[in-house]
N, C-alpha and C positions, 0 to 999 in steps of 0.2 A: 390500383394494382401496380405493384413493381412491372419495370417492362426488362426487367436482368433476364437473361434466362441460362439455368444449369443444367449439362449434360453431366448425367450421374453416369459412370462407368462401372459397374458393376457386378457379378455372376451369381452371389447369390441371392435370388429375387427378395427371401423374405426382407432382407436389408435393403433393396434398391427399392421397393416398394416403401418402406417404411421415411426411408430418406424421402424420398417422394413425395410421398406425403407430407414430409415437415417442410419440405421446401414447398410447396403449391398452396399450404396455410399460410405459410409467412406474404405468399403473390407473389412467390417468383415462376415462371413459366420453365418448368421441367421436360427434358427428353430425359432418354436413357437409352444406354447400350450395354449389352450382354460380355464383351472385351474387346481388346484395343482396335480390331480392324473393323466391326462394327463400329465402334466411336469417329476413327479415320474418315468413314463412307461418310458417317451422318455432317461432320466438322468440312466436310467436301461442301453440303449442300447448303450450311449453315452455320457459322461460328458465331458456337455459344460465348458470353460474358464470362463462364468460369464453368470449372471440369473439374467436377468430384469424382476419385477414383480410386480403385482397389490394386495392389500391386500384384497381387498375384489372383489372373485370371485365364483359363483354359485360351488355345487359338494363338493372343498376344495380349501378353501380360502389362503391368504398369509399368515397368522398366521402358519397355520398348515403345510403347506407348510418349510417355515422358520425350523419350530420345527424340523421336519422329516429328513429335510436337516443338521441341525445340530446334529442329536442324533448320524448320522452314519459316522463311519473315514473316508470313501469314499468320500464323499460330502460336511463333514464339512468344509473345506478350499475354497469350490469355492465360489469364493468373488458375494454377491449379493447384488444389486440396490433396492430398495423398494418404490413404489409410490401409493402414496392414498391421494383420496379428500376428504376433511373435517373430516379428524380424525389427530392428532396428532400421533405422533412416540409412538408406545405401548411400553410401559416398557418392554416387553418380547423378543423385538428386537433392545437391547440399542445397541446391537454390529452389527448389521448388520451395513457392509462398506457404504451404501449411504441412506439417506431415502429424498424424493425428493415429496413434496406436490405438487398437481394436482390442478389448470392448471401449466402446468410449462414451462420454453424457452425450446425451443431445444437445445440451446448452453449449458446450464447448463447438459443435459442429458448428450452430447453430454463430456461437461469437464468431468463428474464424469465415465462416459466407460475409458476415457484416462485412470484415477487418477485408478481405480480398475486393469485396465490391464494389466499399464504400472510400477505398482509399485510391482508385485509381481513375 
């Protein structure tokens, strides 16, 4: 078993479920959070290897998320995935390691977890 583990950020379940899923086949050891200040709580108690997330989420979204993630030395290094429909890559996340538009293959999700995890 992979000992990585991804905190999926995500709101809507049928997607964070199914991500889930594909990452827990692969062995990697999955949490999940509903948006970004649940993500924050859970990253308090435990920082994940890498943080697949949705930009736009009720509460606090991936923007903010992102920002928060990066302001502190703790967290800034854990490499994260970024997915959103029908918005472009925001200028404010030119450096986030993956940004991946929605709908998207599983294979593509699936290279860019390899490419984040296996390269650092």
């Amino acid at each position: 078993m992979n000992a990585a583990e991804i905190l999926i950020v995500e709101d809507e379940r049928p997607l964070r479920e199914m991500l889930a899923s594909l990452f827990e086949e692969a062995g990697y050891r999955v949490r999940t959070a509903i948006h970004g200040r649940d993500a924050l709580t859970q990253i308090e108690d435990a920082r994940p290897n890498l943080i697949v997330m949705d930009l736009m989420m009720p509460v606090m979204g991936g923007d903010e998320l992102y920002r928060q993630l990066k302001l502190h030395a703790e967290t800034r290094s854990i490499p994260v995935i970024i997915m959103s429909a029908g918005r472009p890559r925001p200028d404010a996340l030119h450096d986030a390691d993956t940004f991946i538009a929605k709908p998207f293959d599983l294979s593509t999700v699936e290279a860019a977890v390899g490419r984040c995890l296996h390269t650092r």
